[in-house]
Phi, psi and omega in degrees: 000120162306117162206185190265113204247116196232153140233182195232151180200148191201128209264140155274082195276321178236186169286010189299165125315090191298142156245102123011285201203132182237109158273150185239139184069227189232064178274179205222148177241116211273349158161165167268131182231101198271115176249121168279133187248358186305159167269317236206314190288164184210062180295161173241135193236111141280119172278145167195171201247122169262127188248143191273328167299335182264339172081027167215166186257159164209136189255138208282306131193144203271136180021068163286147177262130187216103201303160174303152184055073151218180169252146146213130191269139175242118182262141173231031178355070155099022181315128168274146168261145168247184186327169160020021149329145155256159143236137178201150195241149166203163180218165186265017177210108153279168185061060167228329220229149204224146201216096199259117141290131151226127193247146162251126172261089157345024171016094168124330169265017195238188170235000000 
């Protein structure tokens, strides 16, 4: 299956909850990549998927700890999305932490 491979990426500038990635058509998400760019910090980070039809969240994953300078990637080989989906984030340390979408947009299905 042919599609289109785009990501979305977005800096955890405070401790609020964040929006990642807002969908459009139906794309599907092929993984997370949590990066700490901190020098010093050791944040705990959650992911979670807001479904727009239902007006609720669900987490994806809860307080992973992510020691300084690593990554980590979560593959979530092809969770589908719908229209105005969120994946959104949040950590107990701003400015640490950097949060890469990769999405596959389906061709004939995505806008």
């Amino acid at each position: 299956m042919a599609g289109n491979f785009v990501s979305d990426n977005c800096r955890l500038t405070t401790t609020a909850l964040t929006t990642c990635y807002t969908a459009m058509g139906f794309p599907q998400v092929i993984g997370v990549r949590i990066v700490n760019y901190h020098v010093s910090a050791t944040p705990r980070v959650s992911l979670s998927y807001f479904k727009a039809t239902l007006g609720s969240s669900f987490f994806l994953h809860a307080n992973v700890v992510l020691p300084v300078a690593t990554a980590l990637w979560i593959p979530y080989e092809g969770f589908g999305l719908y229209e105005n989906d969120l994946i959104q984030a949040i950590s107990d340390t701003a400015n640490a932490i950097d949060v890469l979408v990769f999405i596959a947009e389906i061709p004939g299905r995505s806008q």
